[in-house]
Backbone atoms as SQL, in Angstrom:
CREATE TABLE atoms (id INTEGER PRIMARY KEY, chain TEXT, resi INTEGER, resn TEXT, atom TEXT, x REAL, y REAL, z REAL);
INSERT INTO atoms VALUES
  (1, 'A', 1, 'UNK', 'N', -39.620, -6.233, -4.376),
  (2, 'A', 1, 'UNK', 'CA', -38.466, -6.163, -3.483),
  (3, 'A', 1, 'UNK', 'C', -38.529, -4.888, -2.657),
  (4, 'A', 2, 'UNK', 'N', -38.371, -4.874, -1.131),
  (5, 'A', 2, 'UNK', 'CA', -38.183, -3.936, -0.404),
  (6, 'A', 2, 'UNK', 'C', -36.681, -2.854, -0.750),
  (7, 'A', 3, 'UNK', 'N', -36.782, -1.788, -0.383),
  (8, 'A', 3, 'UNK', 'CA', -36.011, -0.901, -0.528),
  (9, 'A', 3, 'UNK', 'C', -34.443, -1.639, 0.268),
  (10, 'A', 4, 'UNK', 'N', -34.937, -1.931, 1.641),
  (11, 'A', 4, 'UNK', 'CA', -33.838, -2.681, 2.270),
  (12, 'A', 4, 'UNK', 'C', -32.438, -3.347, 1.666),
  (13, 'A', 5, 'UNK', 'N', -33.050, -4.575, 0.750),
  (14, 'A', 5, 'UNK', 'CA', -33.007, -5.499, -0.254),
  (15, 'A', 5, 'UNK', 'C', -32.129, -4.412, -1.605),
  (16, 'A', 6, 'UNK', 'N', -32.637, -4.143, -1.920),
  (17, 'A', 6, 'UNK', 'CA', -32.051, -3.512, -3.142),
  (18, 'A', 6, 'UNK', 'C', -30.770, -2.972, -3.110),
  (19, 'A', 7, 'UNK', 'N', -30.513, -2.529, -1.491),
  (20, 'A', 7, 'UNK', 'CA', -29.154, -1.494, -1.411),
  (21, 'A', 7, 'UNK', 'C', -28.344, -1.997, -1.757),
  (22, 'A', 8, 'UNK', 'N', -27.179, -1.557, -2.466),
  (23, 'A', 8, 'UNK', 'CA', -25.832, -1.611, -2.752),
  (24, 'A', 8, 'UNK', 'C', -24.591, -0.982, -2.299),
  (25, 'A', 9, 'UNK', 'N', -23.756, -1.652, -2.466),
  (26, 'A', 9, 'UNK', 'CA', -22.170, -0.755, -2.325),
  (27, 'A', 9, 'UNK', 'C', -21.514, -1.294, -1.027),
  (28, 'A', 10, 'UNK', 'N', -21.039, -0.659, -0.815),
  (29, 'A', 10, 'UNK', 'CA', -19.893, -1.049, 0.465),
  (30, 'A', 10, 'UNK', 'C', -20.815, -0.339, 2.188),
  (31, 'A', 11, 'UNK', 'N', -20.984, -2.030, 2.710),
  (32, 'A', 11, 'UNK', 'CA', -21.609, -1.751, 4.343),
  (33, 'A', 11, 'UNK', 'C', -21.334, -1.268, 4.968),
  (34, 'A', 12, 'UNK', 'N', -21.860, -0.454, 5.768),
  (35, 'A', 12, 'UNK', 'CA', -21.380, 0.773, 6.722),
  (36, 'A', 12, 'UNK', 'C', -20.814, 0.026, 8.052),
  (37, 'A', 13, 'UNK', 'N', -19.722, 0.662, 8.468),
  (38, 'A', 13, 'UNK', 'CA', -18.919, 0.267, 9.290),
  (39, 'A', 13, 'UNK', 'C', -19.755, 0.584, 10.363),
  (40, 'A', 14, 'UNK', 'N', -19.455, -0.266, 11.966),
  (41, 'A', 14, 'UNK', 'CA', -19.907, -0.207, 13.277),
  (42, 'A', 14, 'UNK', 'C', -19.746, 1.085, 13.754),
  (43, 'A', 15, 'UNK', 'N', -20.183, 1.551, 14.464),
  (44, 'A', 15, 'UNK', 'CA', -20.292, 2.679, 15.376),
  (45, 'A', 15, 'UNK', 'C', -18.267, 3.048, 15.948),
  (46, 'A', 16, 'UNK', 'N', -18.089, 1.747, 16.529),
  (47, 'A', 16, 'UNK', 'CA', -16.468, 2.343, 16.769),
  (48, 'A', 16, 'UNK', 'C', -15.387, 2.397, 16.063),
  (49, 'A', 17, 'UNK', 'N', -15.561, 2.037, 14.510),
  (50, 'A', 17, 'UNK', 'CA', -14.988, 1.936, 13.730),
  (51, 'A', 17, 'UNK', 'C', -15.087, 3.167, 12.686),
  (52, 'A', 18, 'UNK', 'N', -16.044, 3.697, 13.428),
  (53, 'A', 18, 'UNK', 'CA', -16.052, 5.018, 12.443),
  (54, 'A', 18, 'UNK', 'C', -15.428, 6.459, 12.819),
  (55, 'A', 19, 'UNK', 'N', -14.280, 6.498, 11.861),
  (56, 'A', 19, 'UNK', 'CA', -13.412, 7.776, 12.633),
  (57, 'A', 19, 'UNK', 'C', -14.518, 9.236, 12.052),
  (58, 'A', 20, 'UNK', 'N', -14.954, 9.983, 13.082),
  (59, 'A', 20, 'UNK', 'CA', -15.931, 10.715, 13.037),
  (60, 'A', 20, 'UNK', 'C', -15.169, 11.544, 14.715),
  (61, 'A', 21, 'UNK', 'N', -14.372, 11.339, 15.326),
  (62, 'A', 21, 'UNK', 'CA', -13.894, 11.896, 16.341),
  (63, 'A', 21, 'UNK', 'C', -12.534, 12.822, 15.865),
  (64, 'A', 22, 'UNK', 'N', -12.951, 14.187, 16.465),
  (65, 'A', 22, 'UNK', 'CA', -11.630, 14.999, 15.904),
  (66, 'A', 22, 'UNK', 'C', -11.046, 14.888, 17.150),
  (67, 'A', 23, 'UNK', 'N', -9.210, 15.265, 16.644),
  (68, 'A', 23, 'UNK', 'CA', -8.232, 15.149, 18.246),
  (69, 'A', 23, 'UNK', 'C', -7.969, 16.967, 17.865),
  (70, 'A', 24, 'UNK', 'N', -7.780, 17.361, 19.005),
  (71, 'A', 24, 'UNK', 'CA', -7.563, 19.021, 18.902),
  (72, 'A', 24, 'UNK', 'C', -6.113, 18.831, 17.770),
  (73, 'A', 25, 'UNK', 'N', -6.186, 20.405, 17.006),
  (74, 'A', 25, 'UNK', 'CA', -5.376, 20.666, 16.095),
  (75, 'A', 25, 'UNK', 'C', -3.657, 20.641, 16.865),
  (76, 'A', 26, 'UNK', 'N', -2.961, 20.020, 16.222),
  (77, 'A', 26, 'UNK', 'CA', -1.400, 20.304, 16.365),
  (78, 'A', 26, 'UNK', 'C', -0.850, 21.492, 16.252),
  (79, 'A', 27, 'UNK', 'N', -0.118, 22.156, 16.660),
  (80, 'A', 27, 'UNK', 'CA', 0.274, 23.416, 16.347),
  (81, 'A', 27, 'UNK', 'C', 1.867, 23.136, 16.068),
  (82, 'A', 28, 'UNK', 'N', 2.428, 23.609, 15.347),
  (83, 'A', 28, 'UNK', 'CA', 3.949, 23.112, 14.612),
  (84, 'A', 28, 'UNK', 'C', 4.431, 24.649, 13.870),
  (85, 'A', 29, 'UNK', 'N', 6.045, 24.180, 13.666),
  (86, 'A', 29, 'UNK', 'CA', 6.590, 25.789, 12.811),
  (87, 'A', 29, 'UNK', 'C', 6.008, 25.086, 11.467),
  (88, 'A', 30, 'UNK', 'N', 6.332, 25.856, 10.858),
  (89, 'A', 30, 'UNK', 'CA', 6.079, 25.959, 9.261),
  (90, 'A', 30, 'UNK', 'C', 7.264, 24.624, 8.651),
  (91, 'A', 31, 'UNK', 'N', 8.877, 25.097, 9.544),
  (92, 'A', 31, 'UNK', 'CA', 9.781, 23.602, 9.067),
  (93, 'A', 31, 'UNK', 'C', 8.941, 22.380, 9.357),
  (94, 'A', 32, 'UNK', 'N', 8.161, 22.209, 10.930),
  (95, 'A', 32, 'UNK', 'CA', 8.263, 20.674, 11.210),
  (96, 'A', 32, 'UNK', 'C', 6.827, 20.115, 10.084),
  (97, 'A', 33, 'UNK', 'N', 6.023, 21.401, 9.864),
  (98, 'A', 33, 'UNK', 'CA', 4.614, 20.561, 9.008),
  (99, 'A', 33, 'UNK', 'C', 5.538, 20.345, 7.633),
  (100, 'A', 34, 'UNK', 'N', 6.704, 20.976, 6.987),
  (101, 'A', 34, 'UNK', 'CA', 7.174, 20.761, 5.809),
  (102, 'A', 34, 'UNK', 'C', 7.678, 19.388, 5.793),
  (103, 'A', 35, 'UNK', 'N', 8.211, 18.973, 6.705),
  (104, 'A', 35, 'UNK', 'CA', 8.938, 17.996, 7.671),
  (105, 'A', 35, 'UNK', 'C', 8.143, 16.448, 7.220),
  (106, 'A', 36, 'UNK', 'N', 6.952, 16.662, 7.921),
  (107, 'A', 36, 'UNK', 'CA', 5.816, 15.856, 8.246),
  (108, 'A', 36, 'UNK', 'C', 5.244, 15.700, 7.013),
  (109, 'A', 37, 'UNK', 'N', 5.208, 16.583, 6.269),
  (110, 'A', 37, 'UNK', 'CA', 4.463, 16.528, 4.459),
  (111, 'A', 37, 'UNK', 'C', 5.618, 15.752, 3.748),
  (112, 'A', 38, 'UNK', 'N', 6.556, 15.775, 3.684),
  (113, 'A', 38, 'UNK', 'CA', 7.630, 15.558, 3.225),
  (114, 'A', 38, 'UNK', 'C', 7.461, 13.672, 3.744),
  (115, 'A', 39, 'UNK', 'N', 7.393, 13.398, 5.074),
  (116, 'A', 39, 'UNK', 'CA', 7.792, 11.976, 5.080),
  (117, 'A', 39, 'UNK', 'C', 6.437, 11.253, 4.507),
  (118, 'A', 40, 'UNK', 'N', 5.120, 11.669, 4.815),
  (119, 'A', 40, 'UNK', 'CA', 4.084, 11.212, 4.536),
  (120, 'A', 40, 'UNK', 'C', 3.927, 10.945, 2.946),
  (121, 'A', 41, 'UNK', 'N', 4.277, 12.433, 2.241),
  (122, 'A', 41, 'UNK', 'CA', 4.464, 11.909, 0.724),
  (123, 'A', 41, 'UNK', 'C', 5.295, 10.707, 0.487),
  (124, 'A', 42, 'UNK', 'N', 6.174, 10.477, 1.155),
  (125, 'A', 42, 'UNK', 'CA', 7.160, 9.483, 1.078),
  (126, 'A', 42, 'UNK', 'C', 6.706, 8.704, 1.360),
  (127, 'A', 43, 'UNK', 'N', 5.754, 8.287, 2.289),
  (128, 'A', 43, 'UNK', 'CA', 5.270, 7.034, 3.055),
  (129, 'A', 43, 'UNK', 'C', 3.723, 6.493, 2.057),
  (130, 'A', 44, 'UNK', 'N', 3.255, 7.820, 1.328),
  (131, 'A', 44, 'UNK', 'CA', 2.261, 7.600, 0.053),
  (132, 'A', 44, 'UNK', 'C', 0.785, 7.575, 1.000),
  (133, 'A', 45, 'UNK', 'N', 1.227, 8.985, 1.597),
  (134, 'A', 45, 'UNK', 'CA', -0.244, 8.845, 3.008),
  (135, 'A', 45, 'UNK', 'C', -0.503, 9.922, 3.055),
  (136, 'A', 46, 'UNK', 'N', -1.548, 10.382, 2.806),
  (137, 'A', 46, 'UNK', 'CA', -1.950, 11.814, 3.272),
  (138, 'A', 46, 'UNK', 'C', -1.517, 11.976, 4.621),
  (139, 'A', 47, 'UNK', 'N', -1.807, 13.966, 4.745),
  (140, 'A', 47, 'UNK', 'CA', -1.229, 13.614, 6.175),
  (141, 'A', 47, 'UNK', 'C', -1.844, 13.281, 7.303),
  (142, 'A', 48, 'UNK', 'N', -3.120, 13.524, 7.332),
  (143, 'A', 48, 'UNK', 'CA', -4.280, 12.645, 8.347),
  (144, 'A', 48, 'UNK', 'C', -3.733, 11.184, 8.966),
  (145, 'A', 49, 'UNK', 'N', -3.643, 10.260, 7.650),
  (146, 'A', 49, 'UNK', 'CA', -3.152, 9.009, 7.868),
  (147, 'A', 49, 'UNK', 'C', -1.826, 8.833, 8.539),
  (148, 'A', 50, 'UNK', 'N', -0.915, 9.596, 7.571),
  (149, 'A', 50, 'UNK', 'CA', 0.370, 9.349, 8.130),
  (150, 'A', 50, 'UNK', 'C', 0.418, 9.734, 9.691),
  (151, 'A', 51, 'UNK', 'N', 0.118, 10.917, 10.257),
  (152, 'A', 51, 'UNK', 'CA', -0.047, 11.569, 11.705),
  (153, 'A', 51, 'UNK', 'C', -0.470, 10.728, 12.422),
  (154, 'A', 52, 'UNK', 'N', -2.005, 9.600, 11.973),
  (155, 'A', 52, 'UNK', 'CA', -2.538, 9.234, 13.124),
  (156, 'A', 52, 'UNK', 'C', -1.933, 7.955, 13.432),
  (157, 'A', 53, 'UNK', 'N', -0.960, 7.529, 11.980),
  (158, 'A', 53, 'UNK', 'CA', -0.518, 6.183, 12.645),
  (159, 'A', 53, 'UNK', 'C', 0.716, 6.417, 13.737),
  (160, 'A', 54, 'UNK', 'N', 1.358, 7.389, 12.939),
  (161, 'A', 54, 'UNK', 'CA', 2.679, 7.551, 13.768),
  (162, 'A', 54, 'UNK', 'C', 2.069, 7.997, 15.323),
  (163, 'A', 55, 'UNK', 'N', 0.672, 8.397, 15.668),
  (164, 'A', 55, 'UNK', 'CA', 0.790, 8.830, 17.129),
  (165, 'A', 55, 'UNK', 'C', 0.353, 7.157, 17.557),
  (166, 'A', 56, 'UNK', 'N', -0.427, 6.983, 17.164),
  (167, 'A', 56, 'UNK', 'CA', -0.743, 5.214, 17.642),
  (168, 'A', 56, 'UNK', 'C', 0.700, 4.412, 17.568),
  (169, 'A', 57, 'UNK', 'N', 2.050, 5.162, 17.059),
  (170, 'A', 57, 'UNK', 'CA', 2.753, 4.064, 17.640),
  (171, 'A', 57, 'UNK', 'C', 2.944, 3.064, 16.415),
  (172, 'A', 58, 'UNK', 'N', 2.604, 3.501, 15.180),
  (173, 'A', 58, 'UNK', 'CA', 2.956, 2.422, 13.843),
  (174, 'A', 58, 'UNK', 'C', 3.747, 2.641, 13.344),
  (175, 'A', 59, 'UNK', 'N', 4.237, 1.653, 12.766),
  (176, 'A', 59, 'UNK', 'CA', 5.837, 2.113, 12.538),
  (177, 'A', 59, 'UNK', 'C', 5.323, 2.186, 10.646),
  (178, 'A', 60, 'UNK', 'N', 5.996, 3.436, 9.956),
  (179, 'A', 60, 'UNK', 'CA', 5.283, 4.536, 9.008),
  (180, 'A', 60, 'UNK', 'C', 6.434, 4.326, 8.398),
  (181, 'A', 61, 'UNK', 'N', 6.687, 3.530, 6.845),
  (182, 'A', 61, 'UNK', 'CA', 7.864, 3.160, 6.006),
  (183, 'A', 61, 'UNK', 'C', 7.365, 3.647, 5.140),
  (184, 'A', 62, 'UNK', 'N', 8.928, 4.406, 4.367),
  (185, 'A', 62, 'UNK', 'CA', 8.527, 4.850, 2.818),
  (186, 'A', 62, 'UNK', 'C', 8.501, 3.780, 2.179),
  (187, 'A', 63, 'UNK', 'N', 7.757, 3.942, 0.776),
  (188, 'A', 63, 'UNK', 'CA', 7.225, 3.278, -0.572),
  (189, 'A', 63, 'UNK', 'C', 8.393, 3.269, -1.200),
  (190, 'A', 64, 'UNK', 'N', 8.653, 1.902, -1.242),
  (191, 'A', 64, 'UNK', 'CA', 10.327, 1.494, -2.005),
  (192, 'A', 64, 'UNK', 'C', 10.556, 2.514, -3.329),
  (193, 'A', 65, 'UNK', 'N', 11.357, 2.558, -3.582),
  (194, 'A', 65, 'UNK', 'CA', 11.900, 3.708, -4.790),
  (195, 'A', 65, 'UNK', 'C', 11.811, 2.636, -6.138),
  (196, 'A', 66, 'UNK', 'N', 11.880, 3.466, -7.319),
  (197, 'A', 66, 'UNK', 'CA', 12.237, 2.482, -8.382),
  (198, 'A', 66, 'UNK', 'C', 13.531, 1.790, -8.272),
  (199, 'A', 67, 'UNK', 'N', 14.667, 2.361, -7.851),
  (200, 'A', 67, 'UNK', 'CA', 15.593, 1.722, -7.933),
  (201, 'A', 67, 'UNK', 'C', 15.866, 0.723, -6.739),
  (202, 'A', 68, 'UNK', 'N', 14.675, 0.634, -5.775),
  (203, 'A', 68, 'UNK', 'CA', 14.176, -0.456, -4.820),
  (204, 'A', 68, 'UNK', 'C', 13.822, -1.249, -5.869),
  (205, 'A', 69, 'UNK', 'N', 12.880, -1.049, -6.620),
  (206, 'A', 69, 'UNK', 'CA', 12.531, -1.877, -7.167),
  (207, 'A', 69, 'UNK', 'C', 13.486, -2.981, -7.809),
  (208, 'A', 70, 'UNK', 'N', 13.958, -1.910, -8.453),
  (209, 'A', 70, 'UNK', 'CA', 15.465, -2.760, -9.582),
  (210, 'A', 70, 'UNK', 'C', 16.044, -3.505, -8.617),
  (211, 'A', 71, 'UNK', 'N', 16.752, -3.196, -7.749),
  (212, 'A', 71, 'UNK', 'CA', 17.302, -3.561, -7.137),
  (213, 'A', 71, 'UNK', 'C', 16.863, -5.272, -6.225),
  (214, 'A', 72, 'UNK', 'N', 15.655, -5.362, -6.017),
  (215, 'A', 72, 'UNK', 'CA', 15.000, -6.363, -5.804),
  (216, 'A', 72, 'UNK', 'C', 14.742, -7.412, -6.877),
  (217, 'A', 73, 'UNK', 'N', 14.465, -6.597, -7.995),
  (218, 'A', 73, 'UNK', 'CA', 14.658, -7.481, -9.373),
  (219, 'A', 73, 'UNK', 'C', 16.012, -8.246, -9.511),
  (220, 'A', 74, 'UNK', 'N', 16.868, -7.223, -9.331),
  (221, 'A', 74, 'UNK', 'CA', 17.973, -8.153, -9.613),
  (222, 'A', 74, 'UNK', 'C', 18.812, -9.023, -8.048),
  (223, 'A', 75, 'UNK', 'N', 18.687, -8.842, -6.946),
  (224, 'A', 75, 'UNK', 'CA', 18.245, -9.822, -5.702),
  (225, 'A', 75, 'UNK', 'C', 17.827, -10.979, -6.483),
  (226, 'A', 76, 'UNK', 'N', 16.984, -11.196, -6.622),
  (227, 'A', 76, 'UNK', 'CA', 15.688, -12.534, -7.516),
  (228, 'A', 76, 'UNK', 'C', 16.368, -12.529, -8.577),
  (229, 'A', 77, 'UNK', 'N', 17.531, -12.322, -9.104),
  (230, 'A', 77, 'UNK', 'CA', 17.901, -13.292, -10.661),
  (231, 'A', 77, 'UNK', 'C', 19.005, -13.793, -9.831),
  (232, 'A', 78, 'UNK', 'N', 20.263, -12.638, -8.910),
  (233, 'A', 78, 'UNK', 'CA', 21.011, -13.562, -8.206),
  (234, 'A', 78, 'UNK', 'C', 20.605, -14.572, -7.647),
  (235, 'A', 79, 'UNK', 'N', 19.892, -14.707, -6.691),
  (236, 'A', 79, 'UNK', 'CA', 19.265, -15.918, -6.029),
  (237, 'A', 79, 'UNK', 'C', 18.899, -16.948, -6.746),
  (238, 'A', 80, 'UNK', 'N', 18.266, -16.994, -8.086),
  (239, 'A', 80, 'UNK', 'CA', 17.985, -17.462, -9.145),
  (240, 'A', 80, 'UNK', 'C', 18.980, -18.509, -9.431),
  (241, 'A', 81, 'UNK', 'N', 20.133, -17.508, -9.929),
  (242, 'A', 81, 'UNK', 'CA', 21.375, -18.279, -10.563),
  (243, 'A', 81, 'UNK', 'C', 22.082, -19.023, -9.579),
  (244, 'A', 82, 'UNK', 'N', 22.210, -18.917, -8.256),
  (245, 'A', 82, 'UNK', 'CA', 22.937, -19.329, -7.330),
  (246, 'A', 82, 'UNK', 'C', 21.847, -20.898, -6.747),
  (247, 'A', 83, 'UNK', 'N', 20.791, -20.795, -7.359),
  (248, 'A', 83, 'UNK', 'CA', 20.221, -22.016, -6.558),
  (249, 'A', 83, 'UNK', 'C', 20.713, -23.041, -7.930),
  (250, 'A', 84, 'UNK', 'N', 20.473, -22.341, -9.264),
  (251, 'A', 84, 'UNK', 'CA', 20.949, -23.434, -10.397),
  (252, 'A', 84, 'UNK', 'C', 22.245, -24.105, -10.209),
  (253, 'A', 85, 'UNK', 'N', 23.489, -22.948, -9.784),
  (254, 'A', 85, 'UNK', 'CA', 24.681, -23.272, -9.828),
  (255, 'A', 85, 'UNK', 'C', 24.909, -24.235, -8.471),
  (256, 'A', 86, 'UNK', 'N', 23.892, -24.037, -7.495),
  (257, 'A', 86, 'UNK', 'CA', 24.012, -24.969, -6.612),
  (258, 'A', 86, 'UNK', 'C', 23.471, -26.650, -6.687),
  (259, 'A', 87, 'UNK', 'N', 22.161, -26.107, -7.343),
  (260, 'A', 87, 'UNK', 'CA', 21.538, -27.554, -8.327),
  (261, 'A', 87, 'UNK', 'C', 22.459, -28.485, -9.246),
  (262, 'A', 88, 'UNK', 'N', 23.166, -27.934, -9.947),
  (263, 'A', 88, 'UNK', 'CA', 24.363, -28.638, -11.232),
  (264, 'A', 88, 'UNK', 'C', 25.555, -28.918, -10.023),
  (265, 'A', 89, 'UNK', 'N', 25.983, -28.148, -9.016),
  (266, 'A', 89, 'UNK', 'CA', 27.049, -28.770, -8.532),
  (267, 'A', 89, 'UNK', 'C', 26.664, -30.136, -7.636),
  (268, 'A', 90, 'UNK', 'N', 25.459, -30.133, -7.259),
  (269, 'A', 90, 'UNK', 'CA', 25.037, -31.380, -6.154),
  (270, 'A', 90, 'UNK', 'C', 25.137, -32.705, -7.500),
  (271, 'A', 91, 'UNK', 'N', 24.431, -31.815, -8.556),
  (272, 'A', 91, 'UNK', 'CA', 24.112, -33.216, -9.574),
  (273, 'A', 91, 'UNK', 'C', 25.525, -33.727, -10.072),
  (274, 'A', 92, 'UNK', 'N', 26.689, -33.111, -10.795),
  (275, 'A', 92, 'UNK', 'CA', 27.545, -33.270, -11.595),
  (276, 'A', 92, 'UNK', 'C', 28.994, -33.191, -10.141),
  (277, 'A', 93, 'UNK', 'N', 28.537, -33.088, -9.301),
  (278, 'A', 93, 'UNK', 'CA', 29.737, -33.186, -8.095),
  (279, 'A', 93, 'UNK', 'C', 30.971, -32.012, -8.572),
  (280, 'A', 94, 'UNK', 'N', 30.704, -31.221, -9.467),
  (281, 'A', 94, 'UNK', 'CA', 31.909, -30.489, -9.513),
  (282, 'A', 94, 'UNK', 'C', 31.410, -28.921, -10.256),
  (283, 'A', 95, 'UNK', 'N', 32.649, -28.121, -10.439),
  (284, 'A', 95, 'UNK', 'CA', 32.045, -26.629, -10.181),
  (285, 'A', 95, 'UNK', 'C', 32.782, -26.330, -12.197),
  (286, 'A', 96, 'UNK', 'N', 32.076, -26.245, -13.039),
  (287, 'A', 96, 'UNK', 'CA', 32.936, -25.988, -14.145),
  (288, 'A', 96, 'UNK', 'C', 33.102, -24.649, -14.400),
  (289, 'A', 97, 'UNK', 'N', 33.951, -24.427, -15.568),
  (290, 'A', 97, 'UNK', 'CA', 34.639, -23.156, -15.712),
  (291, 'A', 97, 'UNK', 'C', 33.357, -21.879, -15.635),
  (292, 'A', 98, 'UNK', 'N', 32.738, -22.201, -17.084),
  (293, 'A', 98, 'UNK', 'CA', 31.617, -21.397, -16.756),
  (294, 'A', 98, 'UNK', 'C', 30.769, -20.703, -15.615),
  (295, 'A', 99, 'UNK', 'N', 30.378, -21.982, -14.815),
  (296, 'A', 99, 'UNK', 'CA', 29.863, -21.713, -13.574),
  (297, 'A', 99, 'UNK', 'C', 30.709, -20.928, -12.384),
  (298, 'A', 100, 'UNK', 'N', 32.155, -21.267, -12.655),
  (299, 'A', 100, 'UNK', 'CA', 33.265, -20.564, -11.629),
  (300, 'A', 100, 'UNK', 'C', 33.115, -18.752, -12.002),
  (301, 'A', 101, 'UNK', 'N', 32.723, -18.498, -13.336),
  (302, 'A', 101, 'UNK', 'CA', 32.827, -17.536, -13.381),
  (303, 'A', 101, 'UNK', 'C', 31.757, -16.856, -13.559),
  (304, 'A', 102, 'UNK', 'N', 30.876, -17.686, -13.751),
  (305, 'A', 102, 'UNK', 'CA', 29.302, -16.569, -13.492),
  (306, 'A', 102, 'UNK', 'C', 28.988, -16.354, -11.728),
  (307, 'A', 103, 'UNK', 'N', 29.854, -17.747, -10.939),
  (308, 'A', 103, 'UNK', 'CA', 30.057, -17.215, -9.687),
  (309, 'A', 103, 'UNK', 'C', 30.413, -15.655, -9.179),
  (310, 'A', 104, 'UNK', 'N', 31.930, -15.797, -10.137),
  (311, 'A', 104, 'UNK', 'CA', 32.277, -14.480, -9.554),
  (312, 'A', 104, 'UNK', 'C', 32.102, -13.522, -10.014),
  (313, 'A', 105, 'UNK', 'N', 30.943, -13.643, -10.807),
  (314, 'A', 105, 'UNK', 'CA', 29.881, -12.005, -11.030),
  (315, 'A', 105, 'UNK', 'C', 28.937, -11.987, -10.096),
  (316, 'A', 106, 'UNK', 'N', 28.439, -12.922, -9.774),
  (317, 'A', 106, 'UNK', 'CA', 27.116, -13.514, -8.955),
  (318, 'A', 106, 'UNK', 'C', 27.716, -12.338, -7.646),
  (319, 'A', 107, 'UNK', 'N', 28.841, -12.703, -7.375),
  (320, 'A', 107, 'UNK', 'CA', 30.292, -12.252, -6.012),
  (321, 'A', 107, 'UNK', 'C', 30.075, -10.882, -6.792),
  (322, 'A', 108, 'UNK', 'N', 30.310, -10.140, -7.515),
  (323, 'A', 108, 'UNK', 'CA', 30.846, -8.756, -7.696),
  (324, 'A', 108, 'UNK', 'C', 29.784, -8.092, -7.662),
  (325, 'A', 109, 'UNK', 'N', 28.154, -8.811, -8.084),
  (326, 'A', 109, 'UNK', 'CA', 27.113, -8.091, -8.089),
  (327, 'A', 109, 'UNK', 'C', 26.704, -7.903, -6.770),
  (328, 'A', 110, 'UNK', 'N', 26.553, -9.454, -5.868),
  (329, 'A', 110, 'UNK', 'CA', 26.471, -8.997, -4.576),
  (330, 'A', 110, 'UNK', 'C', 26.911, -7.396, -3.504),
  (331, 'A', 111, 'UNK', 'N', 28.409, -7.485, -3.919),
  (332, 'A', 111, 'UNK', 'CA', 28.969, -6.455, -3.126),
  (333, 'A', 111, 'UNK', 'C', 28.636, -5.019, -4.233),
  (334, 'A', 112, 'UNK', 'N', 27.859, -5.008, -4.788),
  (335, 'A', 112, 'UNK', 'CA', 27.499, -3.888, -5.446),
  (336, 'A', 112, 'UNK', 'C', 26.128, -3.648, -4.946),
  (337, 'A', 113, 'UNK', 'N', 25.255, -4.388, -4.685),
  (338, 'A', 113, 'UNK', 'CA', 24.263, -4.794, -3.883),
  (339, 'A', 113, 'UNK', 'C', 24.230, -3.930, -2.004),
  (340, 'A', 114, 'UNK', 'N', 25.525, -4.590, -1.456),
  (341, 'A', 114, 'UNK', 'CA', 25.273, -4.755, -0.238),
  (342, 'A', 114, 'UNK', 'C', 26.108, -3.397, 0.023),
  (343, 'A', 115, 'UNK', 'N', 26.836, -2.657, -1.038),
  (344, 'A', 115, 'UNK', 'CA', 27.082, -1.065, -1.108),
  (345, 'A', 115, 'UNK', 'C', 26.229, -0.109, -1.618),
  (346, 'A', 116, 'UNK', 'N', 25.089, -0.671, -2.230),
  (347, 'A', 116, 'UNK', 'CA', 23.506, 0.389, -2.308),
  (348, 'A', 116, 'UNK', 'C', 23.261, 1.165, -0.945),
  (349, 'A', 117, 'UNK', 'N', 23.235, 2.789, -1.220),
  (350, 'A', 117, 'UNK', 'CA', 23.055, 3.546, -0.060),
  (351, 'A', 117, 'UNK', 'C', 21.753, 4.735, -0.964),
  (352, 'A', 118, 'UNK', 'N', 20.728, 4.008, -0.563),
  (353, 'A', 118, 'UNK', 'CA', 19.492, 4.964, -1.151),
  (354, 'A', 118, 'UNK', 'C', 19.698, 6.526, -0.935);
């Protein structure tokens, strides 16, 4: 087997795809780079990355929080329960006690939900 043949690993990218071009240095106070470190940690980007998307114009979102998380978890059990309670009312034509009142938790969790201020 030729040397060619044998290589491994990950193929080298095309000529214009290879960031190998520096843009002159930014010059900033000491607040705005704290600033800029600060959202990028947030966004889970070094700051190379984070900088070059935000100048291209990408729109640069922080990495949901744990209590994003939770919070999405429990989104997906409401939704959950509300398609069952909607399933049993199409089947059985009517809304029983039980169900009236896991409604209106379903209702109290919502607006506990839609008052989340990260």
């Amino acid at each position: 087997m030729d040397a060619a043949r044998r290589r491994t690993g990950r193929p080298r990218k095309p000529a214009p795809d290879l960031r190998a071009a520096w843009l002159p240095a930014a010059r900033v106070t000491a607040r705005e780079r704290q600033a800029i470190e600060e959202k990028a940690a947030r966004a889970g980007l070094d700051m190379s990355e984070f900088v070059r998307r935000a100048a291209l114009g990408q729109t640069v979102r922080p990495r949901p929080t744990a209590d994003a998380d939770r919070l999405l978890v429990e989104l997906n059990r409401i939704g959950n329960n509300l398609n069952q309670i909607t399933a049993r009312m199409h089947l059985t034509g009517e809304l029983s006690f039980s169900m009236a009142a896991t409604l209106a938790e379903l209702r109290g969790a919502m607006a506990k939900v839609a008052a989340y201020d990260p």
